[in-house]
N, C-alpha and C positions, 0 to 999 in steps of 0.2 A: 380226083383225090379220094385216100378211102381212108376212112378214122377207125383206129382199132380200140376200142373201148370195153373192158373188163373189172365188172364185180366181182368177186368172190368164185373164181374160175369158170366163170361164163362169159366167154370173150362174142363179141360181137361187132363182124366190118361195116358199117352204114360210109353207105358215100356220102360226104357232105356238096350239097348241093343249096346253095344261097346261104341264106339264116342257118346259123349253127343251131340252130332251138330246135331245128326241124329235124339235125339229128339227134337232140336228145330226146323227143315225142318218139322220134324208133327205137332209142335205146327202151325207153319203158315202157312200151308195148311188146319188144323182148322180155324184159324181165317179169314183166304180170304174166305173160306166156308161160314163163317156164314155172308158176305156180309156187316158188318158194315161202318156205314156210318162216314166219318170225320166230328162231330163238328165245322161248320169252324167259326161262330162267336169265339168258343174258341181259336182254330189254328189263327186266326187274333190278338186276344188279346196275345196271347204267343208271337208271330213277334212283334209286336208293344214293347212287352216288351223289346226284346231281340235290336231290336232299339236304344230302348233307352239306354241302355246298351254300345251300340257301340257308340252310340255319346261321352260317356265319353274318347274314346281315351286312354284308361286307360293304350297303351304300349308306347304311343309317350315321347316324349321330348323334348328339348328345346335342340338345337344343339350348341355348342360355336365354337370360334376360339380361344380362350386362354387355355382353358383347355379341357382333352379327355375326351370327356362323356363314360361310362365304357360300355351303350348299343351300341354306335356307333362303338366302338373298337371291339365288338363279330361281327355285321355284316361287317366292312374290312373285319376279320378273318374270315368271309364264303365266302364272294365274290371274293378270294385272294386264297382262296384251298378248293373252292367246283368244281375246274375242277380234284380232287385229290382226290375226294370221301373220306373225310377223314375219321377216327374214333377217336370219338371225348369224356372223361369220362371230370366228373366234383369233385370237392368237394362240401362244401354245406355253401348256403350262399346268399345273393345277386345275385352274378354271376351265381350262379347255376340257379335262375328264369331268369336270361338274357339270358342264354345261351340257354334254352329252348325256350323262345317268340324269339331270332332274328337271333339263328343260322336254318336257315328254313333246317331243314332236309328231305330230299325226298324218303331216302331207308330205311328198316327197319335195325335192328342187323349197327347202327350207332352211339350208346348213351346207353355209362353207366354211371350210377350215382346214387348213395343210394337212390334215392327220398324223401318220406316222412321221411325214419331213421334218415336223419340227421347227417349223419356217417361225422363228420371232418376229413379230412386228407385221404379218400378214395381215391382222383382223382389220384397219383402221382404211389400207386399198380395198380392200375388198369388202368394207361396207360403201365405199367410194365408186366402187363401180357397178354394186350391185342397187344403187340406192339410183344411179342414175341412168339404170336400164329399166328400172321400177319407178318411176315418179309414181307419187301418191301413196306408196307400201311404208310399214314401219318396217325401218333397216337399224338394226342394232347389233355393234360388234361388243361381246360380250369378253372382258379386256382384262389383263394382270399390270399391275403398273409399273413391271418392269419392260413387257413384249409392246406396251404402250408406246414407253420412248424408243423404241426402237425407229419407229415414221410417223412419230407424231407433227412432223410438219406437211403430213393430208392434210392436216386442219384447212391449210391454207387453202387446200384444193376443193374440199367440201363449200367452204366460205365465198368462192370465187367463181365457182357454176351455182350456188344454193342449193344447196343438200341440204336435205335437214335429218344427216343421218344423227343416231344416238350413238355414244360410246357410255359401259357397263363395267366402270373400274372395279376392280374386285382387290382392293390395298390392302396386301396383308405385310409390307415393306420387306419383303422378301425374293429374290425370286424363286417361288414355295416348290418347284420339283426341284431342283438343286437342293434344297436347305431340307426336304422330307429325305432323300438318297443320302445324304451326311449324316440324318441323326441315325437312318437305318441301317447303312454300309459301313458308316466310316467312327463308328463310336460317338458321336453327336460332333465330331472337330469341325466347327463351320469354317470356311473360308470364304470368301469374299461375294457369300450369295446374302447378305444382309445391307440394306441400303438407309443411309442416314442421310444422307442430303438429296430427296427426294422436292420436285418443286408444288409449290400451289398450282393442283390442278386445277382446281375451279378460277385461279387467277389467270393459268394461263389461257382455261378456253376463252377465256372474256378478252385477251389481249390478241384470237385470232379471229374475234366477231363473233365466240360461239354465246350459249347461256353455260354458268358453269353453278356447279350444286355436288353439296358433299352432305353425308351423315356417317355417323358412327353408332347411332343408337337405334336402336332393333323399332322402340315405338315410333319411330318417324320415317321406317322404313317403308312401309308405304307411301304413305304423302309422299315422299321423294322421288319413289317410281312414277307415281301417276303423274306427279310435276312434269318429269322425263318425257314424261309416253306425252302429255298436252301440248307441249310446247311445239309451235309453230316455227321449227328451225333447228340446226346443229347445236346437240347438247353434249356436254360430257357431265357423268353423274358419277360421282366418286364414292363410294360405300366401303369406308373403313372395317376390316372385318377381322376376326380371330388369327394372329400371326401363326400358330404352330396345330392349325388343323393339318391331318395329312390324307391325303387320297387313296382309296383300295379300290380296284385291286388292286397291285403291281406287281412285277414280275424283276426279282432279283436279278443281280448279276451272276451269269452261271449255270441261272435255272430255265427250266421250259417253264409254258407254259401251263403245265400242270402241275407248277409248280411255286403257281403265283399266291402271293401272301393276299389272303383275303381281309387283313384283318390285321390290328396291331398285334407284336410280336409279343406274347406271355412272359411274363415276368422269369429270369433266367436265362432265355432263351435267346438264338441270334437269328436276324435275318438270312443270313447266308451262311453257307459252310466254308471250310478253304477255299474246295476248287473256284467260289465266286472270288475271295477274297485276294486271292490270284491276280484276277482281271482289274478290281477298284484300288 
């Protein structure tokens, strides 16, 4: 079989033969061959863009003392059990892009999480299975309390082999990519992504055998991690945090990729044009 592979009108046939890797070692020992030179006015214009880019700051936030920011809650939870190498699954949601930008992971085979699927209710099996292919690791599914109840009856499964995985609620009673997509596509019209009859989580993990522990206040947000991370069994730790944070970057409806909102949308101004408003 012969793979035809071309950069920049330099076409080159490498047979592939086992490991595709092997053909790409031949592509670039073509390419360093043929001596090409970097463009750098272009390479300058590329940086400069990517500059600008970072100026927007598009993972910061605004820190409080009254209420828990729900990015500030994931990096405690790294700086608090990254001497523990944890393993760490998510559901999918807000948290789940948070838990990506601030839990800074440094090893590979440390994160699972549906990705782009979108899978609700994944993170809670798959601290379930990852916890019991790891006996002795910290497994903690870093959770939204909506993607929560999706299988929150793993409990039972955790409780019944003894897991002592962690769950990482991140309650901001919303389900927050539904309810940030509304306020930014749709004129703020929420519908039905806001949840009032939520249960006592720390009641219910007590009534499936687990330890259950809530905070809302940023000074006891520690203590409450470290509780989490000590305790000798399946915990679920509930950390009430800021309901109308929203996550960047994102990418409209409509729009590519480079054309993703870095950043809240300036005063006047809309997230999308028509042709998105079309599609929502």
């Amino acid at each position: 079989m012969i793979a035809v592979l071309s950069i920049k009108n330099v076409q080159v046939d490498l047979p592939i033969v086992g490991d595709a890797g092997h053909a790409l070692e031949s592509l670039i020992k073509v390419w360093k061959s043929k001596q090409k030179k970097v463009d750098q006015s272009a390479l300058d214009a590329w940086w400069k863009q990517i500059d600008t880019w970072r100026a927007k700051k598009c993972l910061s936030y605004n820190q409080s003392d009254d209420v828990i920011k729900p990015q500030y809650a994931i990096e405690r939870l790294y700086e608090l059990s990254k001497d523990k190498d944890p393993l760490i699954t998510t559901e999918v949601g807000q948290h789940q892009m948070w838990a990506a930008q601030h839990f800074h992971f440094q090893q590979p085979n440390r994160w699972m999480t549906s990705g782009g699927l979108g899978t609700m209710g994944y993170g809670l099996p798959a601290a379930v299975g990852t916890q019991m292919g790891n006996p002795g690791r910290l497994v903690v599914d870093i959770s939204g309390e909506a993607s929560f109840l999706m299988n929150m009856q793993e409990m039972g499964t955790a409780t019944q082999y003894r897991l002592p995985v962690k769950v990482f609620i991140l309650n901001n009673r919303y389900m927050g990519m539904v309810r940030q997509w509304q306020e930014l596509l749709h004129g703020s019209r929420y519908s039905e992504s806001y949840s009032e009859a939520l249960p006592d989580f720390a009641g219910l993990a007590e009534a499936f055998g687990w330890k259950g522990i809530r905070t809302n206040d940023p000074n006891d947000l520690d203590a409450t991690i470290q509780e989490m991370i000590d305790y000798d069994g399946p915990v679920l730790c509930e950390i009430g945090v800021c309901d109308q944070e929203n996550c960047y970057p994102m990418i409209p409806s409509g729009a590519a990729h480079n054309d993703m909102l870095l950043g809240p949308v300036a005063e006047g101004e809309e997230a999308i044009g028509d042709a998105g408003k079309i599609l929502v």
